[in-house]
C-alpha positions as CSV (number, residue, x, y, z in Angstrom):
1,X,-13.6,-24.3,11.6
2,X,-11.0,-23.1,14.4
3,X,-9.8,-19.9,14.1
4,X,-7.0,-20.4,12.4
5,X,-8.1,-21.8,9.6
6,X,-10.3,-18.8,9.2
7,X,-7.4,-16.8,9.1
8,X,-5.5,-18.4,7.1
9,X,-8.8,-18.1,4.6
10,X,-9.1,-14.6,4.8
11,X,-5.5,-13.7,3.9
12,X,-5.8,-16.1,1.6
13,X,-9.1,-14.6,-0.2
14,X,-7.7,-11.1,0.1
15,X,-4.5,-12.3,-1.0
16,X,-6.0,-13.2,-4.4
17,X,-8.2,-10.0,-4.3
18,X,-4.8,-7.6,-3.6
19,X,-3.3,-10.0,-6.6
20,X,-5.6,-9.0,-9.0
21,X,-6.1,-5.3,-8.0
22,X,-5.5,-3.3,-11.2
23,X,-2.2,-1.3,-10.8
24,X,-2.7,3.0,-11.6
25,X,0.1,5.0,-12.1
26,X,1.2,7.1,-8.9
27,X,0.9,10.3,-10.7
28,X,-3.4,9.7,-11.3
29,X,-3.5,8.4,-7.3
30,X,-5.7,11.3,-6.6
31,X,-7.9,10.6,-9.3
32,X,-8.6,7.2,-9.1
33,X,-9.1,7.4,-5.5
34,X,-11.4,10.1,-5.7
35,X,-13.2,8.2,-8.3
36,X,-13.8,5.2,-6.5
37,X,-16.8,5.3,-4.3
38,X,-16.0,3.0,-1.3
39,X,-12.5,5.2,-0.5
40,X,-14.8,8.2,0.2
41,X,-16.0,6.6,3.4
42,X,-12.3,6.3,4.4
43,X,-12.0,2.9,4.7
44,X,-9.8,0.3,6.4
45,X,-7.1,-1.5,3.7
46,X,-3.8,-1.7,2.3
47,X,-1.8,-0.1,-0.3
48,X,1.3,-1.0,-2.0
49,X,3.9,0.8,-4.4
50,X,4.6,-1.3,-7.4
51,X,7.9,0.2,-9.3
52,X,9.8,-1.9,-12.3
53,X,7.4,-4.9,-11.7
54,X,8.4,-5.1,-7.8
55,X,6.4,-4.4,-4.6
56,X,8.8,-2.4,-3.1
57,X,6.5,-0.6,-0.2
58,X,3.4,-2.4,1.7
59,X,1.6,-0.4,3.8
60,X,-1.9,-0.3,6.1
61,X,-4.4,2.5,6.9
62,X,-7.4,3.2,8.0
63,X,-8.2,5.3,5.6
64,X,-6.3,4.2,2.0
65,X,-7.2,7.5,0.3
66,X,-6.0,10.1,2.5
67,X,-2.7,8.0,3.4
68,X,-1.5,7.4,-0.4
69,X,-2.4,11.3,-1.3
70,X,-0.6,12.8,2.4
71,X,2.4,10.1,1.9
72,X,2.9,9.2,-1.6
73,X,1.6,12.8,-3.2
74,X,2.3,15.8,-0.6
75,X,5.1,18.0,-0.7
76,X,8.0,18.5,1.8
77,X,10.4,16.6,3.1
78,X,8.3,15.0,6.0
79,X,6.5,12.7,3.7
80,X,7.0,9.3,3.8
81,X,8.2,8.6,0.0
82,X,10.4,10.8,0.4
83,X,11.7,9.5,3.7
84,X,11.8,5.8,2.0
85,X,12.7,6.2,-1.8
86,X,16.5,7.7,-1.8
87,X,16.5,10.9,-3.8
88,X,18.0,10.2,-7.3
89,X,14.7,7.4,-7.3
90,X,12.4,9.4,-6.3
91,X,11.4,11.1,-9.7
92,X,11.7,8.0,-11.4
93,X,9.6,6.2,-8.8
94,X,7.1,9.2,-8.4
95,X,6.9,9.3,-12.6
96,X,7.2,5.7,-13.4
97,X,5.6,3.8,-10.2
98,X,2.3,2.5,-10.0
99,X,0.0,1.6,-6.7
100,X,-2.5,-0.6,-5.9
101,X,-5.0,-0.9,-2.9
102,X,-7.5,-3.1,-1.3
103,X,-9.9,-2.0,1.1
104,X,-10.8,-4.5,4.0
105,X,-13.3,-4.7,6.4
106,X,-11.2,-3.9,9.9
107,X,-8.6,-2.7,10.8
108,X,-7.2,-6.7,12.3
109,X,-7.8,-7.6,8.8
110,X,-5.4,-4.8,7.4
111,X,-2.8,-5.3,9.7
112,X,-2.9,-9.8,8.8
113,X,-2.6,-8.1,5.2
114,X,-0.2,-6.1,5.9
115,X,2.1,-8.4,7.5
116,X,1.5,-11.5,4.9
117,X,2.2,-9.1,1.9
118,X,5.5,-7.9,3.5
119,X,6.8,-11.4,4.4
120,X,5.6,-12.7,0.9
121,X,7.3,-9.7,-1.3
122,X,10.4,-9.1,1.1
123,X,12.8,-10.1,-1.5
124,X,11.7,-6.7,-3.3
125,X,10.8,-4.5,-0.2
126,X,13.8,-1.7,0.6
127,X,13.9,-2.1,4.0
128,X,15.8,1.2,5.6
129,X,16.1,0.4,9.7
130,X,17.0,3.9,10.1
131,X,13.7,5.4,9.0
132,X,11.5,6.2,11.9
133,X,7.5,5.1,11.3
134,X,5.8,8.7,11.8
Protein backbone atom coordinates (compact mmCIF):
# COMPACT_ATOMS: atom_id res chain seq x y z
CA UNK A 1 0.00 0.00 0.00
CA UNK A 2 1.80 3.47 -0.90
CA UNK A 3 1.67 5.95 1.43
CA UNK A 4 -1.02 7.72 0.42
CA UNK A 5 -3.37 5.39 0.58
CA UNK A 6 -2.41 4.86 4.15
CA UNK A 7 -3.27 8.31 4.72
CA UNK A 8 -6.01 8.61 3.23
CA UNK A 9 -7.05 5.36 5.66
CA UNK A 10 -6.16 6.84 8.71
CA UNK A 11 -8.11 10.10 8.34
CA UNK A 12 -10.53 8.11 7.19
CA UNK A 13 -10.72 5.70 10.36
CA UNK A 14 -10.35 8.63 12.67
CA UNK A 15 -12.75 10.48 10.73
CA UNK A 16 -15.47 7.93 11.66
CA UNK A 17 -14.00 7.68 15.24
CA UNK A 18 -14.16 11.87 15.74
CA UNK A 19 -17.89 11.24 14.08
CA UNK A 20 -19.00 9.19 16.64
CA UNK A 21 -17.28 10.85 19.66
CA UNK A 22 -20.07 11.51 22.23
CA UNK A 23 -20.52 15.34 22.51
CA UNK A 24 -20.34 16.86 26.60
CA UNK A 25 -21.45 20.08 27.36
CA UNK A 26 -18.51 22.80 27.67
CA UNK A 27 -19.51 23.59 31.10
CA UNK A 28 -18.55 19.61 32.50
CA UNK A 29 -15.12 19.88 30.10
CA UNK A 30 -13.16 19.59 33.19
CA UNK A 31 -14.95 16.70 34.38
CA UNK A 32 -15.17 14.54 31.71
CA UNK A 33 -11.63 15.05 30.93
CA UNK A 34 -10.51 14.44 34.17
CA UNK A 35 -12.54 11.34 34.21
CA UNK A 36 -11.14 9.83 31.29
CA UNK A 37 -8.07 7.89 31.82
CA UNK A 38 -6.03 8.21 28.49
CA UNK A 39 -6.13 12.37 28.78
CA UNK A 40 -4.22 12.08 32.00
CA UNK A 41 -1.09 11.03 30.04
CA UNK A 42 -1.62 14.30 27.96
CA UNK A 43 -2.05 12.89 24.88
CA UNK A 44 -1.76 13.93 21.20
CA UNK A 45 -5.56 14.61 19.48
CA UNK A 46 -8.04 16.98 18.41
CA UNK A 47 -10.86 18.82 19.87
CA UNK A 48 -13.77 20.57 18.43
CA UNK A 49 -16.60 23.02 19.73
CA UNK A 50 -20.00 21.92 18.61
CA UNK A 51 -22.62 24.91 19.22
CA UNK A 52 -26.41 24.78 17.62
CA UNK A 53 -25.57 21.45 15.79
CA UNK A 54 -22.36 23.16 13.96
CA UNK A 55 -18.60 22.54 14.34
CA UNK A 56 -17.77 25.93 14.60
CA UNK A 57 -13.93 25.60 16.05
CA UNK A 58 -11.34 22.57 15.19
CA UNK A 59 -8.41 22.53 16.88
CA UNK A 60 -5.04 20.19 17.66
CA UNK A 61 -2.91 19.63 20.76
CA UNK A 62 -0.61 17.75 22.21
CA UNK A 63 -2.19 17.54 25.15
CA UNK A 64 -6.33 17.70 24.58
CA UNK A 65 -7.02 18.16 28.27
CA UNK A 66 -4.95 20.91 29.34
CA UNK A 67 -5.71 22.92 25.88
CA UNK A 68 -9.71 22.67 26.17
CA UNK A 69 -9.58 23.59 30.20
CA UNK A 70 -6.57 26.79 29.56
CA UNK A 71 -8.65 27.87 26.21
CA UNK A 72 -12.16 27.02 26.40
CA UNK A 73 -12.50 27.29 30.51
CA UNK A 74 -9.80 29.93 31.86
CA UNK A 75 -10.57 33.37 32.66
CA UNK A 76 -9.25 36.60 31.21
CA UNK A 77 -9.26 38.08 28.15
CA UNK A 78 -6.11 36.17 26.67
CA UNK A 79 -8.01 33.03 26.12
CA UNK A 80 -8.73 31.76 23.09
CA UNK A 81 -12.76 31.50 23.17
CA UNK A 82 -12.81 34.60 24.08
CA UNK A 83 -10.55 35.85 21.38
CA UNK A 84 -12.70 33.70 18.71
CA UNK A 85 -16.46 33.71 19.97
CA UNK A 86 -17.63 37.64 19.66
CA UNK A 87 -18.82 38.66 23.10
CA UNK A 88 -22.69 38.75 23.01
CA UNK A 89 -22.07 34.63 21.97
CA UNK A 90 -19.92 33.87 24.32
CA UNK A 91 -22.35 33.11 27.25
CA UNK A 92 -24.59 31.42 25.03
CA UNK A 93 -21.72 29.33 23.46
CA UNK A 94 -19.94 28.87 26.95
CA UNK A 95 -23.61 27.72 28.45
CA UNK A 96 -25.10 25.97 25.51
CA UNK A 97 -21.97 24.49 23.49
CA UNK A 98 -20.76 21.14 23.66
CA UNK A 99 -17.05 19.59 22.66
CA UNK A 100 -15.84 16.60 21.57
CA UNK A 101 -12.24 15.08 21.35
CA UNK A 102 -10.20 12.32 19.90
CA UNK A 103 -6.94 11.47 20.98
CA UNK A 104 -4.46 10.21 18.26
CA UNK A 105 -1.34 8.61 18.35
CA UNK A 106 1.18 11.59 17.00
CA UNK A 107 1.32 14.53 16.71
CA UNK A 108 1.36 14.15 12.22
CA UNK A 109 -1.74 12.36 12.88
CA UNK A 110 -3.32 15.40 14.80
CA UNK A 111 -2.34 17.91 12.55
CA UNK A 112 -3.96 15.42 9.04
CA UNK A 113 -7.03 15.65 11.55
CA UNK A 114 -6.93 18.78 12.01
CA UNK A 115 -6.72 19.98 8.61
CA UNK A 116 -9.40 17.32 7.10
CA UNK A 117 -11.94 18.37 9.80
CA UNK A 118 -11.48 22.13 9.01
CA UNK A 119 -11.74 21.64 5.17
CA UNK A 120 -14.75 19.19 5.78
CA UNK A 121 -16.82 21.54 8.34
CA UNK A 122 -15.75 24.97 6.82
CA UNK A 123 -19.21 25.92 5.82
CA UNK A 124 -19.83 26.22 9.76
CA UNK A 125 -16.25 27.29 11.04
CA UNK A 126 -16.14 31.35 11.99
CA UNK A 127 -13.09 32.05 10.49
CA UNK A 128 -11.72 35.62 11.98
CA UNK A 129 -8.30 36.53 9.87
CA UNK A 130 -7.65 39.13 12.35
CA UNK A 131 -7.12 36.82 15.30
CA UNK A 132 -3.55 35.97 15.90
CA UNK A 133 -2.84 31.99 16.76
CA UNK A 134 -1.07 32.42 20.34
Amino acid sequence: MHTIDKIFELISRYNEMFDQAVESSLSEAETVLNNDPECQQGRYGVYGIVYEDDLIYVGKSDNVKRRIITDFLGTGSHTLKRKMIETDEYDRVTRDGNFKYLLVDSNIDAMLMEGFLIKKHEDEIEFNDEIENP
